[in-house]
Backbone as CSV, one residue per row, in Angstrom:
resi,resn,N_x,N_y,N_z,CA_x,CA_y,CA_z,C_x,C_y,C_z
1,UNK,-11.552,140.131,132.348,-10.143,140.493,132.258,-9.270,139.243,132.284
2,UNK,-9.521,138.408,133.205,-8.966,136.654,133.322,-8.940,136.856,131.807
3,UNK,-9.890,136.332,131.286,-10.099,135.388,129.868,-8.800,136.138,129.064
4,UNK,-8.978,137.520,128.951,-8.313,138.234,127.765,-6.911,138.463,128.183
5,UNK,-6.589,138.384,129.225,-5.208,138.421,129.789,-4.513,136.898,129.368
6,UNK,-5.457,135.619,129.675,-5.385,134.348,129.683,-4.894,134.078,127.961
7,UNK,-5.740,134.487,127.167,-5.291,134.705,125.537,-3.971,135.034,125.093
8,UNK,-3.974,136.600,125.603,-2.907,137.279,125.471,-1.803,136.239,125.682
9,UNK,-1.889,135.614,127.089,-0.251,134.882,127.122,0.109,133.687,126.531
10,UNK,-1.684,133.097,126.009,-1.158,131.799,125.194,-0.879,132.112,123.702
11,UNK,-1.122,133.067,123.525,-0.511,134.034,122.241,0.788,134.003,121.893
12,UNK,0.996,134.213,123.276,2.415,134.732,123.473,3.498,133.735,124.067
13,UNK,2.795,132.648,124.082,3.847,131.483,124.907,4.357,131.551,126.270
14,UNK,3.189,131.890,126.522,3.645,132.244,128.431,2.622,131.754,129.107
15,UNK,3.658,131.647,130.544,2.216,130.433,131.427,1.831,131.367,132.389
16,UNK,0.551,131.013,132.917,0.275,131.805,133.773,0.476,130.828,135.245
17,UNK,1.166,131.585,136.093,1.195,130.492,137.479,0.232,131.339,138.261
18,UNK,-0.444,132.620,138.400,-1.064,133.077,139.205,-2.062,134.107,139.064
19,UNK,-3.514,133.899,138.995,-4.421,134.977,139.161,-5.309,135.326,139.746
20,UNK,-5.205,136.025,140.929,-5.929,136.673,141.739,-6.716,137.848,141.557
21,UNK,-7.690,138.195,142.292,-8.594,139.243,142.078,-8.748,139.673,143.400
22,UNK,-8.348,141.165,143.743,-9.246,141.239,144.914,-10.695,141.580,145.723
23,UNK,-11.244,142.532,146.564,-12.050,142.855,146.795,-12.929,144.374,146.000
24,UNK,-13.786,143.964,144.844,-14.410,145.198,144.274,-14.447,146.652,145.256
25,UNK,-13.911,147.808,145.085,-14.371,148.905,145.715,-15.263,150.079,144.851
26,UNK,-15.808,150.491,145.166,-16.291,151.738,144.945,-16.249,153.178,144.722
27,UNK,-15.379,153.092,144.185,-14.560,154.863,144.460,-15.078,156.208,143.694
28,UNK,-16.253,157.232,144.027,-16.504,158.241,143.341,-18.036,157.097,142.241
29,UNK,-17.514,157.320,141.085,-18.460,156.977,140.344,-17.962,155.543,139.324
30,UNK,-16.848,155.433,140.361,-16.005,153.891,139.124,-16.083,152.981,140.032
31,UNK,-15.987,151.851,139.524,-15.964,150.316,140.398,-14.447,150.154,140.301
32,UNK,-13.378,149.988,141.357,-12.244,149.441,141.392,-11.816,148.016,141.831
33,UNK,-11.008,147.231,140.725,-11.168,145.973,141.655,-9.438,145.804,141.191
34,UNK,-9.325,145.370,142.127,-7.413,144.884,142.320,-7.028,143.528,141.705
35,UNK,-6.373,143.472,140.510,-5.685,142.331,139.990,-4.639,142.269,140.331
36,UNK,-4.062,140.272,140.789,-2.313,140.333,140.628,-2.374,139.390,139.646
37,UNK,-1.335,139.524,138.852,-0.986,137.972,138.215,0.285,137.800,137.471
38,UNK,0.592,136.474,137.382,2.173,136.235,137.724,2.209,135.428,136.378
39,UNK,3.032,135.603,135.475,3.451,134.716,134.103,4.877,134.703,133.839
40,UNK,5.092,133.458,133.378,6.410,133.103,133.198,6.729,132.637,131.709
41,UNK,7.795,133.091,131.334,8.160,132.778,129.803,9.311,133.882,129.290
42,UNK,9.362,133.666,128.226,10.742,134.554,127.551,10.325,136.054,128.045
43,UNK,11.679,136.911,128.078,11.598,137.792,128.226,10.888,139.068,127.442
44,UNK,11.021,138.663,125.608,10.930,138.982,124.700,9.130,139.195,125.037
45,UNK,8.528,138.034,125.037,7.232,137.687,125.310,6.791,138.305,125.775
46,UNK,7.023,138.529,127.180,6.547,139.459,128.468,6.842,140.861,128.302
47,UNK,7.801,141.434,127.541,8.067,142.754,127.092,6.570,143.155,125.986
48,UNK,6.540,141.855,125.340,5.176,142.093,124.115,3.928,142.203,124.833
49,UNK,3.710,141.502,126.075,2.593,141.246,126.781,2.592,143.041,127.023
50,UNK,2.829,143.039,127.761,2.843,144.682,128.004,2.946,145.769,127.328
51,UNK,3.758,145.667,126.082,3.535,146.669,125.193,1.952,146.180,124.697
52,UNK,1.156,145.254,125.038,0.203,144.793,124.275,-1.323,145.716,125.259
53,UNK,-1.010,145.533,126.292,-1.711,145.865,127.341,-1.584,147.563,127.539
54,UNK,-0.740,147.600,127.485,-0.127,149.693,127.043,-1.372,150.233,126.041
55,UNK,-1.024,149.745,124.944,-1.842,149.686,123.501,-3.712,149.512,123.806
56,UNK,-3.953,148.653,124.422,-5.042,148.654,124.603,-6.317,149.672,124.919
57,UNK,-6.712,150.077,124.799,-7.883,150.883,125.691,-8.725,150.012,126.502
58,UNK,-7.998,149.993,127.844,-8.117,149.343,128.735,-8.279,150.341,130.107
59,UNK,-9.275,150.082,131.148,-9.241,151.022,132.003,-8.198,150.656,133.537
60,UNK,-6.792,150.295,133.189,-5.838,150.324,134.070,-5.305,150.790,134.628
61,UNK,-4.648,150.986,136.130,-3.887,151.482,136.558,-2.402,150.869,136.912
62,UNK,-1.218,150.773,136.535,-0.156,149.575,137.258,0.085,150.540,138.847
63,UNK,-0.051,149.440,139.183,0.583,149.300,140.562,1.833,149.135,141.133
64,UNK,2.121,147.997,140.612,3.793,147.350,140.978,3.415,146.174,139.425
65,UNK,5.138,146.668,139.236,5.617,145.613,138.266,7.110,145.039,138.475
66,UNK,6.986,143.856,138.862,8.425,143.088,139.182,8.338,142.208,138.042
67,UNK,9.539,141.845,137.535,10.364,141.333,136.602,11.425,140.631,137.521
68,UNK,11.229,139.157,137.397,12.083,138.668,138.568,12.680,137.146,137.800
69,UNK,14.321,137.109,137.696,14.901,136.249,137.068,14.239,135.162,138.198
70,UNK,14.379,133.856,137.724,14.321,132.321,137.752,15.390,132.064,138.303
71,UNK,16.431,132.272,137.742,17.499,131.085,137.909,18.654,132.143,138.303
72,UNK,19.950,131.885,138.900,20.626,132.573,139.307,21.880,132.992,138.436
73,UNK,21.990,132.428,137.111,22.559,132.794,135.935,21.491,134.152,135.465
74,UNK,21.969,135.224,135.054,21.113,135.974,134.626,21.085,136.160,133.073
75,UNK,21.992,135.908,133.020,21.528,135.459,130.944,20.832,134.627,130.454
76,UNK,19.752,133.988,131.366,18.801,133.299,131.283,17.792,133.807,130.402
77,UNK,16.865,133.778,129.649,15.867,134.546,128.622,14.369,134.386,129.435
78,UNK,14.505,133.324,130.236,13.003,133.254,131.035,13.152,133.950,132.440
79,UNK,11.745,134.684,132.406,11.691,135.452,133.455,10.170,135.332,134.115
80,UNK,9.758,135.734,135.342,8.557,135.800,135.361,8.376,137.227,135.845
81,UNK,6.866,137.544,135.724,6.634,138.751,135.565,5.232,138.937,136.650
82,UNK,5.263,139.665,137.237,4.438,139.682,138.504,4.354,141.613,138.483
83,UNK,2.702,141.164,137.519,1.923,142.606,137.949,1.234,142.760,138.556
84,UNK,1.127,143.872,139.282,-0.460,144.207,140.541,-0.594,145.892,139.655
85,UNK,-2.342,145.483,139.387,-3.021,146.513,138.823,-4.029,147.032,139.194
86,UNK,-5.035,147.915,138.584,-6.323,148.554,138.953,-7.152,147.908,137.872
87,UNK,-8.270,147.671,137.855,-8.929,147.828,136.671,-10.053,148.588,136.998
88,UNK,-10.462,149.989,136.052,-11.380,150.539,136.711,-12.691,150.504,135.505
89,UNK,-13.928,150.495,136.399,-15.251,150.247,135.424,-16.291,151.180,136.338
90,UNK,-17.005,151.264,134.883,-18.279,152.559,135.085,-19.174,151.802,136.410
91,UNK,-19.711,152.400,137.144,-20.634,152.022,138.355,-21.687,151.524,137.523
């Protein structure tokens, strides 16, 4: 998921400042494991990142999605974007 997320944003002209993974769980008959990760770049970008990730057949859940200006002018176009997700996989 790193790698293809990692693509996606150099695709897209966005940096990644943060990716974490958390602890694999087990739930029923799926493997759950907890992603956060934090990218910064145009707004435009990060709107595409996600319509990109929507689109996918991907086994996700969102969690929390913050969209959090930079700078304290808000007509600024760069934003960073800080998702926490699920990703779920066959046992």
């Amino acid at each position: 998921m790193e790698q293809r997320i990692s693509a996606l944003c150099d695709e897209k002209g966005l940096r990644i400042k943060q990716f974490d993974t958390g602890r694999e769980r087990i739930i029923g008959e799926l493997t759950v494991l907890p992603i956060t990760f934090r990218v910064y770049g145009l707004k435009a970008s990060i709107i595409d990142l996600m319509n990109h990730i929507l689109t996918q057949n991907i086994n996700v859940s969102f969690v929390k999605i913050s969209l959090i200006a930079n700078e304290p002018n808000l007509t600024s176009p760069y934003l960073t974007l800080v998702l926490n997700l699920r990703l779920y996989r066959a046992v």
